[in-house]
PyMOL commands that place a pseudoatom at each C-alpha (Angstrom):
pseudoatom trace, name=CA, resn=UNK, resi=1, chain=A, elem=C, hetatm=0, pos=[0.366, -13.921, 4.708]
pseudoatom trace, name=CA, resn=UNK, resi=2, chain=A, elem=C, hetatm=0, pos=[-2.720, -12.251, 3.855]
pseudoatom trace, name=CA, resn=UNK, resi=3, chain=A, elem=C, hetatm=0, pos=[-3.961, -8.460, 2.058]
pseudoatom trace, name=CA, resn=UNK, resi=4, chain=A, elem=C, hetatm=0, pos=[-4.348, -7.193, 5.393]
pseudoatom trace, name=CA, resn=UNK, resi=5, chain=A, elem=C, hetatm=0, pos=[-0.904, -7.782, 6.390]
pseudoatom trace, name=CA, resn=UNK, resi=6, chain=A, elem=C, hetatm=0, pos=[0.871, -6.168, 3.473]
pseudoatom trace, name=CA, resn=UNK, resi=7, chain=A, elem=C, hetatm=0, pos=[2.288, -2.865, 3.926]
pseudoatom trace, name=CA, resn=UNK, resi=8, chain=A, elem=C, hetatm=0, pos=[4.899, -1.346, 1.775]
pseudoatom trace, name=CA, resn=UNK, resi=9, chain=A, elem=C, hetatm=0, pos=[8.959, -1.270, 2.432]
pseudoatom trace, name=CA, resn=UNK, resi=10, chain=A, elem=C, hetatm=0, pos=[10.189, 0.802, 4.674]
pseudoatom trace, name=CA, resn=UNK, resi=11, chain=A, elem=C, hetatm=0, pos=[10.768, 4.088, 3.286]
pseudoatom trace, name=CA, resn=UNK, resi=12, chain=A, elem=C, hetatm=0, pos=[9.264, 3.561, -0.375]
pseudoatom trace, name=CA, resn=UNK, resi=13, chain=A, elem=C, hetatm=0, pos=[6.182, 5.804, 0.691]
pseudoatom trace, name=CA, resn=UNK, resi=14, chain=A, elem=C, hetatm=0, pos=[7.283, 9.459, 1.809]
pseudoatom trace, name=CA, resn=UNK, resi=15, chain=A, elem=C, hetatm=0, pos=[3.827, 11.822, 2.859]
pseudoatom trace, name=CA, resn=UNK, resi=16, chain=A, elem=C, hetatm=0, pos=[4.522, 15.131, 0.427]
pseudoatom trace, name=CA, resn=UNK, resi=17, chain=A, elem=C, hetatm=0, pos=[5.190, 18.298, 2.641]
pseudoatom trace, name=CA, resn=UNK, resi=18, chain=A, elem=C, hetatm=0, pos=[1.901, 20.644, 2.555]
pseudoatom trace, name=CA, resn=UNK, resi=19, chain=A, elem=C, hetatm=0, pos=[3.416, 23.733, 1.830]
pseudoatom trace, name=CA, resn=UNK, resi=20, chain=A, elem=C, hetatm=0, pos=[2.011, 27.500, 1.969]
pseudoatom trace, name=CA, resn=UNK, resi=21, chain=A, elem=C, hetatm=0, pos=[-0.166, 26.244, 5.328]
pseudoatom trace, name=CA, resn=UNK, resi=22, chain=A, elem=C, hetatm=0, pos=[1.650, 28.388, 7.686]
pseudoatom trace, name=CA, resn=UNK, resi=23, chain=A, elem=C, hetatm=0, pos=[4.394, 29.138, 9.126]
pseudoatom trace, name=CA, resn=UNK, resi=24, chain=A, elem=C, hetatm=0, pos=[4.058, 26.138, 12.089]
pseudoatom trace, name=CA, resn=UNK, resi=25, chain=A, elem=C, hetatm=0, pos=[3.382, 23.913, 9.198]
pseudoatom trace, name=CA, resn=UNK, resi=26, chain=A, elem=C, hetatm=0, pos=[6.944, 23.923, 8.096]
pseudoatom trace, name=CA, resn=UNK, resi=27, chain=A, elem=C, hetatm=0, pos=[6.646, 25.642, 4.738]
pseudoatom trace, name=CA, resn=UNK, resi=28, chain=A, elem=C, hetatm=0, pos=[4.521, 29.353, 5.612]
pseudoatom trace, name=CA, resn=UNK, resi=29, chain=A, elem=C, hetatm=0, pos=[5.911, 32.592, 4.373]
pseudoatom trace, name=CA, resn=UNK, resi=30, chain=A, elem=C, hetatm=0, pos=[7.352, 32.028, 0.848]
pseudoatom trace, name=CA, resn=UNK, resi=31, chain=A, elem=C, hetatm=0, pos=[6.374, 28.441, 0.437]
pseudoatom trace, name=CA, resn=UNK, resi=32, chain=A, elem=C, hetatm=0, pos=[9.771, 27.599, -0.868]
pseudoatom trace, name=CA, resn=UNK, resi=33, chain=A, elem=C, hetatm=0, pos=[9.701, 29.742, -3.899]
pseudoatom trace, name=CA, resn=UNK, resi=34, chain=A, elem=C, hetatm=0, pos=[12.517, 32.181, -2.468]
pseudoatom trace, name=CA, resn=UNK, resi=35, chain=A, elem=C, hetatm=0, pos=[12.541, 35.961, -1.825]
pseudoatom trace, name=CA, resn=UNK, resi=36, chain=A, elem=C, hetatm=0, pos=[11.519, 38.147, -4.191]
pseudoatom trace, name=CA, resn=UNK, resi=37, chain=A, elem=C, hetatm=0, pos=[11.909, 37.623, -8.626]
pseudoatom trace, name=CA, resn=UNK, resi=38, chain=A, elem=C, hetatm=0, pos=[9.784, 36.422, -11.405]
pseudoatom trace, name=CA, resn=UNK, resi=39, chain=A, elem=C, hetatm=0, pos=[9.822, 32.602, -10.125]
pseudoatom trace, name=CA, resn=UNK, resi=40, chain=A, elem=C, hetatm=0, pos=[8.008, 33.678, -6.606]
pseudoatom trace, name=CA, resn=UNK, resi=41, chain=A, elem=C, hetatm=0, pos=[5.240, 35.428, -7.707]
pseudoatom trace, name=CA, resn=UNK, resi=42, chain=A, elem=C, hetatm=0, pos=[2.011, 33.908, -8.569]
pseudoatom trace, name=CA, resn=UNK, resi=43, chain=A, elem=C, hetatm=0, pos=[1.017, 33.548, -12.420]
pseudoatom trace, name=CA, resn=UNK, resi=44, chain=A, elem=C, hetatm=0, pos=[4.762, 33.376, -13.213]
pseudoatom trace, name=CA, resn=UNK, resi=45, chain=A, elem=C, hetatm=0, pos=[3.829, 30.797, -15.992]
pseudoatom trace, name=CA, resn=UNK, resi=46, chain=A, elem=C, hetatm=0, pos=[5.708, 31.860, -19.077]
pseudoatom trace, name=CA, resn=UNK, resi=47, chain=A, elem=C, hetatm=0, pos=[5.213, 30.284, -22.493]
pseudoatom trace, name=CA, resn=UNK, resi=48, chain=A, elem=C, hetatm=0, pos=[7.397, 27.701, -24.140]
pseudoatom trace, name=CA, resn=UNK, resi=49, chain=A, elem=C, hetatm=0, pos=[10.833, 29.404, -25.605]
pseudoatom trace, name=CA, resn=UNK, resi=50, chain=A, elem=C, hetatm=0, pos=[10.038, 32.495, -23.603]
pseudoatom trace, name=CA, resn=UNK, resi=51, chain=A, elem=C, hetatm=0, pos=[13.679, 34.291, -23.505]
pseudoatom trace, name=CA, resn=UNK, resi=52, chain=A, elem=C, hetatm=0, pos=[12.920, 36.741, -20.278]
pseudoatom trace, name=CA, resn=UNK, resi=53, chain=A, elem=C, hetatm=0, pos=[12.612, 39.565, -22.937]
pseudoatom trace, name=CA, resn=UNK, resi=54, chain=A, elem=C, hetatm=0, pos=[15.037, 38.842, -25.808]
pseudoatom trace, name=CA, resn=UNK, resi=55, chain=A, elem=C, hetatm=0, pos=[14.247, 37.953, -28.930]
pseudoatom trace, name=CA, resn=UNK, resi=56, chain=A, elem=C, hetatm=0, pos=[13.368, 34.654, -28.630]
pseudoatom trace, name=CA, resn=UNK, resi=57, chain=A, elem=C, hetatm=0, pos=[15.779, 31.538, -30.648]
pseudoatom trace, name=CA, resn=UNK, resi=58, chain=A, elem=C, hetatm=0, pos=[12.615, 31.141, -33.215]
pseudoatom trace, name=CA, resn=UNK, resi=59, chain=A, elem=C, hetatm=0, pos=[12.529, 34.804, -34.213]
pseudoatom trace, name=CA, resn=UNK, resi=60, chain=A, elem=C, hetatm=0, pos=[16.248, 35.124, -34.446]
pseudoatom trace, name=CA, resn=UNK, resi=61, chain=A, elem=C, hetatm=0, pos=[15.769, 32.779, -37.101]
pseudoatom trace, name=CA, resn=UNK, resi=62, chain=A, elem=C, hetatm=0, pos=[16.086, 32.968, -40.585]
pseudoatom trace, name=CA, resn=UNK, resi=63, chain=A, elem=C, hetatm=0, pos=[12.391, 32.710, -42.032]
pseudoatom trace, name=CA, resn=UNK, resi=64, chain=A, elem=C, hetatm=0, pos=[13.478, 30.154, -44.849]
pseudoatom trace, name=CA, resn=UNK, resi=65, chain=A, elem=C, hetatm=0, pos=[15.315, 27.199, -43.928]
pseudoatom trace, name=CA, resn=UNK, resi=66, chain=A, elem=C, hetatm=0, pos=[16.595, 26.541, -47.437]
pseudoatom trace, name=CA, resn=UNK, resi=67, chain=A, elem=C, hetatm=0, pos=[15.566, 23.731, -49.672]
pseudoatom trace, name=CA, resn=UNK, resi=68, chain=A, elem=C, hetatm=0, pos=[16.927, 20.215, -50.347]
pseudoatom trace, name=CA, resn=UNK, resi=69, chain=A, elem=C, hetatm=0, pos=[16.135, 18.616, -53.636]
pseudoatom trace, name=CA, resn=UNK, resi=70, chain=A, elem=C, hetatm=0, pos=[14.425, 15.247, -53.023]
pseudoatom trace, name=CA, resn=UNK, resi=71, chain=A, elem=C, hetatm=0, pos=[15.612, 14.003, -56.214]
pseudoatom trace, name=CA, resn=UNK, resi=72, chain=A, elem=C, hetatm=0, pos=[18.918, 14.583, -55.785]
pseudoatom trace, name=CA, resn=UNK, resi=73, chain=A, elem=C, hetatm=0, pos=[21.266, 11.726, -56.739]
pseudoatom trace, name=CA, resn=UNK, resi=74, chain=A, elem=C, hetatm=0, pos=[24.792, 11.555, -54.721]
pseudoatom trace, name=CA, resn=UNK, resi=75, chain=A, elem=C, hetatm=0, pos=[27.050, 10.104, -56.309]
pseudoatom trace, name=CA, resn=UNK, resi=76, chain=A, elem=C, hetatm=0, pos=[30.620, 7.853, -55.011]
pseudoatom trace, name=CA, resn=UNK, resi=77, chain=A, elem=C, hetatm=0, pos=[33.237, 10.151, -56.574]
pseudoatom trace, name=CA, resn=UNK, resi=78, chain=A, elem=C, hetatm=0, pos=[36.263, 8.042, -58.119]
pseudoatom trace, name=CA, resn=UNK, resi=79, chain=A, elem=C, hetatm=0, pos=[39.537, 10.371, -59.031]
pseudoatom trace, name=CA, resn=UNK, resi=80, chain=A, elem=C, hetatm=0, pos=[41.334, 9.270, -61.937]
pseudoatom trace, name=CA, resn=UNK, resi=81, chain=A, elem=C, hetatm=0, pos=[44.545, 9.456, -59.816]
pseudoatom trace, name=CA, resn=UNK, resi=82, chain=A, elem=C, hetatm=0, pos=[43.365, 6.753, -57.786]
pseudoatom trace, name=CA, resn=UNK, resi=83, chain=A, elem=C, hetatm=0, pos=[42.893, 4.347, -60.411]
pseudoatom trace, name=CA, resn=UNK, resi=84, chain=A, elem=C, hetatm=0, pos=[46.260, 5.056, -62.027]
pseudoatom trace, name=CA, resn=UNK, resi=85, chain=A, elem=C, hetatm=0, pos=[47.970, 4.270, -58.884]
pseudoatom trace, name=CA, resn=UNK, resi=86, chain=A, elem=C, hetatm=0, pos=[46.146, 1.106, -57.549]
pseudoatom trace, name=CA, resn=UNK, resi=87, chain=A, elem=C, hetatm=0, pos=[45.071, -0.454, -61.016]
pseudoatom trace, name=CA, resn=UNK, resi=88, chain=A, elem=C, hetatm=0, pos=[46.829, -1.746, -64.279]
pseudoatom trace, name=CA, resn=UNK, resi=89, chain=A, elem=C, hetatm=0, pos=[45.476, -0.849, -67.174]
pseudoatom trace, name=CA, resn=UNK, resi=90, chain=A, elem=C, hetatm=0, pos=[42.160, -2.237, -68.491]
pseudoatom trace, name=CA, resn=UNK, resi=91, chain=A, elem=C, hetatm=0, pos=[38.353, -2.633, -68.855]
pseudoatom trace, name=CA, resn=UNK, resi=92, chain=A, elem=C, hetatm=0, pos=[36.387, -1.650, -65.264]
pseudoatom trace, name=CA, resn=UNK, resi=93, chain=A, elem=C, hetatm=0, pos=[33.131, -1.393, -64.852]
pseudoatom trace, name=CA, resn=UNK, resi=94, chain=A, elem=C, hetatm=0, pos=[31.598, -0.690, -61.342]
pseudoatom trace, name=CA, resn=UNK, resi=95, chain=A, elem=C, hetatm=0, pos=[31.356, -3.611, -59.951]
pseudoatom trace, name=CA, resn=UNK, resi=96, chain=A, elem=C, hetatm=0, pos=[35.105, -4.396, -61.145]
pseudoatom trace, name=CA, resn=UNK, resi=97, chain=A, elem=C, hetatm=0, pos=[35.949, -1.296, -58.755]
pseudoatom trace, name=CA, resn=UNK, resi=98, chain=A, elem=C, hetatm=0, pos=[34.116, -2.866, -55.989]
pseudoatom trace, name=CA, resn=UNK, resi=99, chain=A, elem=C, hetatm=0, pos=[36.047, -5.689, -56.100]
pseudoatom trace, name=CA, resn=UNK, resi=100, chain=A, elem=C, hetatm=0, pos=[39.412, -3.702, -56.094]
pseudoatom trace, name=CA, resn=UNK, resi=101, chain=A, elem=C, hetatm=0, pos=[37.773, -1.833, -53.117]
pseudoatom trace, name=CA, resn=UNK, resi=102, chain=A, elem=C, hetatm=0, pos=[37.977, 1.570, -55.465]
pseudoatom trace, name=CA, resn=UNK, resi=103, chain=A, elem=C, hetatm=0, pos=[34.155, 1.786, -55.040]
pseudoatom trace, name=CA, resn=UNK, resi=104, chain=A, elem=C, hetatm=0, pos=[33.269, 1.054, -51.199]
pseudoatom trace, name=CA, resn=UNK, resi=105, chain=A, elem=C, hetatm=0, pos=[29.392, 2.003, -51.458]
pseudoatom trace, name=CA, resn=UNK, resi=106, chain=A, elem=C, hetatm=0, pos=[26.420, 1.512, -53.102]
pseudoatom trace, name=CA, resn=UNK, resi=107, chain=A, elem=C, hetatm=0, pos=[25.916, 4.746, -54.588]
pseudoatom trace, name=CA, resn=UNK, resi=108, chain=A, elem=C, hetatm=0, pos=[26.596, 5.532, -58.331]
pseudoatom trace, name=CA, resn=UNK, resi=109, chain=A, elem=C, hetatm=0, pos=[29.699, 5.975, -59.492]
pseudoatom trace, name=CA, resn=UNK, resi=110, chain=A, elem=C, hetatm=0, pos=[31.003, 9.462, -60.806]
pseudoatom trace, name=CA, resn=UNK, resi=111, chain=A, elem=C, hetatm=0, pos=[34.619, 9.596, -62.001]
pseudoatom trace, name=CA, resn=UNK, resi=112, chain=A, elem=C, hetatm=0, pos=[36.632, 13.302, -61.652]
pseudoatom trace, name=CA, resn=UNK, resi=113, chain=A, elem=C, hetatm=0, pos=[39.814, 14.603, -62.809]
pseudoatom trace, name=CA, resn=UNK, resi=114, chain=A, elem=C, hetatm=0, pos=[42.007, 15.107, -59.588]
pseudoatom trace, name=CA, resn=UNK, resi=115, chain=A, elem=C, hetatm=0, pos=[45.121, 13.333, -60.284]
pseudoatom trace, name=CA, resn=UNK, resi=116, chain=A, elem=C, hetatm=0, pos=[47.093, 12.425, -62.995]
pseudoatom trace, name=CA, resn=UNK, resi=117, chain=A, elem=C, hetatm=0, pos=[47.026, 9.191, -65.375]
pseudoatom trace, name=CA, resn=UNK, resi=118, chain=A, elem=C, hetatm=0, pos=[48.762, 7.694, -68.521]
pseudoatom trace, name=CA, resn=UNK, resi=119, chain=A, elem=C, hetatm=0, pos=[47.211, 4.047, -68.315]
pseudoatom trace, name=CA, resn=UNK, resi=120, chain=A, elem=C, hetatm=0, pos=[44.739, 3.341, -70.976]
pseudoatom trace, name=CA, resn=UNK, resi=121, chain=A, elem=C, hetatm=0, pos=[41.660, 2.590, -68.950]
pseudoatom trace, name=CA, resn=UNK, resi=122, chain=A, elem=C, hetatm=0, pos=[38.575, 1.774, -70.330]
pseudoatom trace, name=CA, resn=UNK, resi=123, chain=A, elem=C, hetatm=0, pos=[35.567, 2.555, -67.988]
pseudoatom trace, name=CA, resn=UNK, resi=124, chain=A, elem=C, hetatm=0, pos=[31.873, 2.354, -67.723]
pseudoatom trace, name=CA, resn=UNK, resi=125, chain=A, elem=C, hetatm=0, pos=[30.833, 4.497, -64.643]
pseudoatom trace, name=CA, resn=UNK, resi=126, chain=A, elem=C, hetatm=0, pos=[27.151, 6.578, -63.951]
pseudoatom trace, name=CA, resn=UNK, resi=127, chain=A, elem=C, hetatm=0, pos=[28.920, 10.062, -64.359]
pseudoatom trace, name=CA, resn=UNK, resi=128, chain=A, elem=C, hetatm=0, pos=[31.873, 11.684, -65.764]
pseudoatom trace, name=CA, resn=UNK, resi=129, chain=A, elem=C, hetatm=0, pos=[33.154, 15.082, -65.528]
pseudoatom trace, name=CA, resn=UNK, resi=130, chain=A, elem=C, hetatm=0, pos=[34.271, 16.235, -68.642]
pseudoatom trace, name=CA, resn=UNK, resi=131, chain=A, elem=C, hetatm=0, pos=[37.513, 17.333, -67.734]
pseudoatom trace, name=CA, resn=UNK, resi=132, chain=A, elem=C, hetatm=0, pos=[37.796, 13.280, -66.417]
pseudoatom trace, name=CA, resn=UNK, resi=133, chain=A, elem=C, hetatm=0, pos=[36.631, 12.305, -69.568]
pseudoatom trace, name=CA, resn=UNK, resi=134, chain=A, elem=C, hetatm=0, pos=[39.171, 14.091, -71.507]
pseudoatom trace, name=CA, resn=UNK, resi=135, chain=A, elem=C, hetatm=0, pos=[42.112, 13.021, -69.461]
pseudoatom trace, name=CA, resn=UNK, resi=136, chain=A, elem=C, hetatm=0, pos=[41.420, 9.449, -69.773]
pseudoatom trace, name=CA, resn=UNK, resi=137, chain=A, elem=C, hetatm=0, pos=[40.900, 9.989, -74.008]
pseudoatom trace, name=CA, resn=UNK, resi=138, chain=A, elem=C, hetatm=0, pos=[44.389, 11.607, -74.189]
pseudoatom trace, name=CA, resn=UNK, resi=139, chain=A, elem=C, hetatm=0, pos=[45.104, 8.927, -72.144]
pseudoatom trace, name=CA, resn=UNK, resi=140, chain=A, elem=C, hetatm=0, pos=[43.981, 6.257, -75.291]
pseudoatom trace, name=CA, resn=UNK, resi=141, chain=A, elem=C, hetatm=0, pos=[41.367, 4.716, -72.926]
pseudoatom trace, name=CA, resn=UNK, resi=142, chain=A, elem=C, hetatm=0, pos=[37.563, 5.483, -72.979]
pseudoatom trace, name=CA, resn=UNK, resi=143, chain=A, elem=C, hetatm=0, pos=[34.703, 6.376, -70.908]
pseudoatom trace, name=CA, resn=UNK, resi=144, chain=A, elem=C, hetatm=0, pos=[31.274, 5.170, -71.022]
pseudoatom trace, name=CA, resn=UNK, resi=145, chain=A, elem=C, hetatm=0, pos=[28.317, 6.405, -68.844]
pseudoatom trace, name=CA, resn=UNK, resi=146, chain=A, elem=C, hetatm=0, pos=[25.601, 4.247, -67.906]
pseudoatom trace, name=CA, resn=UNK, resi=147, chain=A, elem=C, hetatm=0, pos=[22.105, 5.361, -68.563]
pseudoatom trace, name=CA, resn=UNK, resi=148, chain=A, elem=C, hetatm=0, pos=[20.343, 4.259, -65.299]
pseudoatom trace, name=CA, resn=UNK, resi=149, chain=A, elem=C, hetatm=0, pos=[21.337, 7.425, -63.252]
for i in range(1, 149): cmd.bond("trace and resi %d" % i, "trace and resi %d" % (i + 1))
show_as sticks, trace
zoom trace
């Protein structure tokens, strides 16, 4: 085998069709563009998000997209009714909820009020609502918040 004997497979090279030559040429007349409309005529270029006339997706728009605070902290929220159904009452702190699977994430902790509860709990979470805070107090328990978040 040598260079001079290489030629590529069978059908992997296809010659392009030279269109707009003329009409014996195989592609004369409209040079495949079609009969008529924006897309046969010449210069039909149209910029990028060009709507044919309507108001274009970037004008309809709002101006503003909002904000989002980059220091936002998201807290894990923990509902008191949760912990008075699947715990006995006692000292937690986070990582005591993690174990119990209460706390799934790594993301403070925030306790809220939804649900009832009559166990004396004492907590330390990151947050509290205050209306969680007061139903665990009338409770007998206590909350503490952590001062890292």
């Amino acid at each position: 085998m040598n260079l001079h004997t290489l030629s590529p497979a069978p059908g992997s090279r296809k010659v392009r069709k030279r269109i707009a030559r003329g009409n014996s040429a195989g592609g004369g007349t409209t040079a495949g563009r079609g009969t008529k409309g924006q897309h046969s005529r010449t210069g039909k270029g149209r910029r990028f998000g060009f709507e044919g006339g309507q108001t274009p997706l970037v004008l309809r728009q709002p101006k503003l997209g909002g904000f989002t605070n980059p220091g936002r902290t998201e807290y894990e929220a923990v509902n008191v009714g949760v912990l008075e159904e699947k715990l006995p009452a006692g000292t937690y702190d986070q990582d005591a909820l993690r174990a119990h699977k209460i706390v799934r994430t790594k993301k403070p902790v925030k306790l809220l009020a939804r649900g009832d509860v009559k166990k004396k709990f004492t907590l330390t979470v990151d947050a509290v609502s205050k209306s969680a805070q007061d139903a665990i107090v009338k409770a007998g328990g206590t909350v503490t918040t952590s001062s890292t978040h």
